[in-house]
C-alpha positions as CSV (number, residue, x, y, z in Angstrom):
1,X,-29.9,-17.6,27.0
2,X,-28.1,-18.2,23.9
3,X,-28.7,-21.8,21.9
4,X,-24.6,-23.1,20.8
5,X,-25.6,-23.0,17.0
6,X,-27.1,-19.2,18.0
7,X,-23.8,-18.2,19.4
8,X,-22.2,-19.5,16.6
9,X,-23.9,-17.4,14.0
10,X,-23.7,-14.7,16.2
11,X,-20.1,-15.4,16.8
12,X,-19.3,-15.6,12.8
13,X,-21.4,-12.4,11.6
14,X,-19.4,-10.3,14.3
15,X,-16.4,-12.0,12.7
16,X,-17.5,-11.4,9.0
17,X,-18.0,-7.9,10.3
18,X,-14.4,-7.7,11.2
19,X,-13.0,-9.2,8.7
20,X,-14.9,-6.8,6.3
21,X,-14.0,-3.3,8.0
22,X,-10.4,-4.8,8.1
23,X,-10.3,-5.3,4.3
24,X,-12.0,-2.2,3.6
25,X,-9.1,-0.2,5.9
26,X,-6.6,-2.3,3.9
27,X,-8.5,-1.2,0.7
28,X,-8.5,2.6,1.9
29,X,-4.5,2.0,2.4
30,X,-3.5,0.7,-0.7
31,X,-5.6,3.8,-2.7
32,X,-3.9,5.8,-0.8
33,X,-0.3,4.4,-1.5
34,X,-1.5,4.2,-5.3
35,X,-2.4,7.8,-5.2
36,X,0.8,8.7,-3.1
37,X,2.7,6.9,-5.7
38,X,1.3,8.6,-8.9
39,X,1.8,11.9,-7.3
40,X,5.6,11.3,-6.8
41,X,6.2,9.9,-10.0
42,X,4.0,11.9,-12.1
43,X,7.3,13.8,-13.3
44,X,9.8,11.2,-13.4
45,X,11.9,9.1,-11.9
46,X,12.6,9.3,-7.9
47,X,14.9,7.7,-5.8
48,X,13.3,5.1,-3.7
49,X,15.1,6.6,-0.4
50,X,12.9,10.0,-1.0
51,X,10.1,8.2,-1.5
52,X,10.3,5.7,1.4
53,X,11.0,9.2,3.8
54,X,8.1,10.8,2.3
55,X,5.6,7.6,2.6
56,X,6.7,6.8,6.2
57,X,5.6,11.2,6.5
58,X,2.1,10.2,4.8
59,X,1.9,7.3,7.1
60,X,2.3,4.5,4.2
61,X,4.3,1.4,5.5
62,X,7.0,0.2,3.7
63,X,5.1,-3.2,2.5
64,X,1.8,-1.0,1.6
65,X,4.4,1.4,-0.4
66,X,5.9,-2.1,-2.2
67,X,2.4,-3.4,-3.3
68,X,0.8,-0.6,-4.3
69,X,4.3,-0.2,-6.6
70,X,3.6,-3.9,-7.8
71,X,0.3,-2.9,-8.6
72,X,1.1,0.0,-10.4
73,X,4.4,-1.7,-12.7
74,X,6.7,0.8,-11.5
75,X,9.8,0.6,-12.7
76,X,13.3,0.3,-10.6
77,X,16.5,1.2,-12.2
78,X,19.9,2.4,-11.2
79,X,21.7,5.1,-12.2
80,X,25.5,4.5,-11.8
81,X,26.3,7.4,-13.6
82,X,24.8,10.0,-11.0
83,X,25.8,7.6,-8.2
84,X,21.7,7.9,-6.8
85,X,20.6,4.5,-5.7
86,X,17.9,2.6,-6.8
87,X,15.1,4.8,-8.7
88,X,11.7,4.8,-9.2
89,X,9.1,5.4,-12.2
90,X,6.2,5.1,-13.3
91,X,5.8,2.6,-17.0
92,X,5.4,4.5,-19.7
């Protein structure tokens, strides 16, 4: 039988474990939001409705989508002329 301080350690590698695989998932998530991101963008500005529809198709979440753009610097603007929402771009 297990000693308290054994269980303990056993207890906190199988949470270091978890807590490891769950950053590297998060890690894997975020690449893949940057790389979404850089592949939309790469000719110019988009508008952020398009790209929400087509992240939420790549299964990206919303707030994965929103940090990887923070990450990135991408730019918002609006166009009032063409009337098309919020856009998106990449910093030049």
């Amino acid at each position: 039988s297990l000693v308290g301080s054994e269980m303990c350690i056993r207890d906190s590698t199988r949470y270091d474990e978890l807590t490891e695989a769950q950053s590297t998932q998060r890690g894997v998530k975020i690449a893949d939001a940057h790389e979404f991101l850089v592949r939309q963008l790469s000719r110019g500005a988009v508008s952020y409705r398009f790209i929400s529809q087509e992240a939420r198709k790549a299964e990206i979440s919303d707030s994965t989508l929103n940090r990887a753009a923070s990450e990135l610097g991408v730019i918002r603007s609006r166009d009032k002329v063409i009337h098309a929402g919020t856009m998106r771009s990449l910093p030049t």
